[in-house]
Structures are given as C-alpha cells and as structure tokens.
C-alpha positions in Angstrom: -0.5 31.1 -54.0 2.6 32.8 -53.8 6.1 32.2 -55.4 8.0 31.6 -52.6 10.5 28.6 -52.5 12.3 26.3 -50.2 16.1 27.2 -49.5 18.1 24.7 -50.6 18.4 21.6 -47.8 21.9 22.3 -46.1 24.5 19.3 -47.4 24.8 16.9 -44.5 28.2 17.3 -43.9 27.3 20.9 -43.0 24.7 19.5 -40.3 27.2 17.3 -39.0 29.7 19.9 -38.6 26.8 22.0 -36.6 26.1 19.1 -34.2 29.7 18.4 -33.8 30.2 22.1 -32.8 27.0 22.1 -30.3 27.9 19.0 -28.5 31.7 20.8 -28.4 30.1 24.0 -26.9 28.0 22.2 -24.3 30.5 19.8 -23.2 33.1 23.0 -22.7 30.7 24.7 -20.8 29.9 22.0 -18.3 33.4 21.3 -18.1 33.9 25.0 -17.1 30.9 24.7 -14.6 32.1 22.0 -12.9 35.6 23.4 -12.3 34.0 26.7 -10.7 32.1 24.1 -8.8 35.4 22.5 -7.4 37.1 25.7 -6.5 37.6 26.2 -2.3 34.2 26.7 -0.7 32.3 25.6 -3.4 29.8 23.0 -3.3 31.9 20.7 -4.9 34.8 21.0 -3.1 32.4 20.6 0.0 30.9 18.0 -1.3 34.3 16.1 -1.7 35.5 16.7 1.3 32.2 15.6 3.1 32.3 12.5 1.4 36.3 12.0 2.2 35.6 12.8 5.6 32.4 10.2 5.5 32.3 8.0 3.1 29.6 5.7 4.2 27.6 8.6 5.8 27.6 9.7 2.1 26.2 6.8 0.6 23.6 6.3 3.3 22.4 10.0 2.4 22.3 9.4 -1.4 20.7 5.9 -1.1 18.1 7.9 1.2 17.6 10.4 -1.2 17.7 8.3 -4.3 14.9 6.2 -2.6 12.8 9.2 -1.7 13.4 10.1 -5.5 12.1 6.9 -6.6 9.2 6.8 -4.1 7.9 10.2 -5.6 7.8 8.9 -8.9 6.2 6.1 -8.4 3.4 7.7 -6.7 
C-alpha cells in the first residue's frame, strides 16, 4: 500500500461556480456561431430568406425530412 491521499473534495460553491462558467462558455460560443451563420451568404441567411420567400414550401421540406428522420429510427 502506499501513502497517497485524496485531495480535499472541492467546496460546492466552487463546482457551482465551474458549471456556471461552462454553460456561460458554451452558450457564448453558440451564440457567436450562429451570428457567423446569419451573416450574407451564409446558410442561415439563405435559409431565412428561402423560408421568407416560401414559407409553406419550407414546412413541407422539414415535415418530409422530419418524417424520413423518424422513419429511420424506427427501423
């Protein structure tokens, strides 16, 4: 056996604080992705102004592809 011990558990206020700053990070960085996404000639912005242009033509492709989705994982 050998003498090695355990660092003390971190207070949970500490944890908290980590978590807090994680979930800060992520949401900053998916913030920043999606307004890249929405600058000119992205495929946000296209994807806006397909679905301006077309709104029903829109829904019919995502109900399509939503029903392909859950036809897949069915099978």
């Amino acid at each position: 056996m050998t003498d090695k011990t355990l660092p003390p558990a971190e207070p949970a206020e500490d944890l908290k604080d980590v978590v807090i700053d994680g979930v800060k990070d992520a949401a900053d960085r998916v913030s920043t992705a999606i307004d890249e996404g929405r600058k000119p000639g992205r495929p946000l912005d296209i994807l806006a102004k397909v679905t301006r242009d077309a709104p029903l033509g829109a829904l019919l492709v995502a109900f399509l592809f939503g029903a392909a989705m859950a036809r897949r994982r069915h099978w």
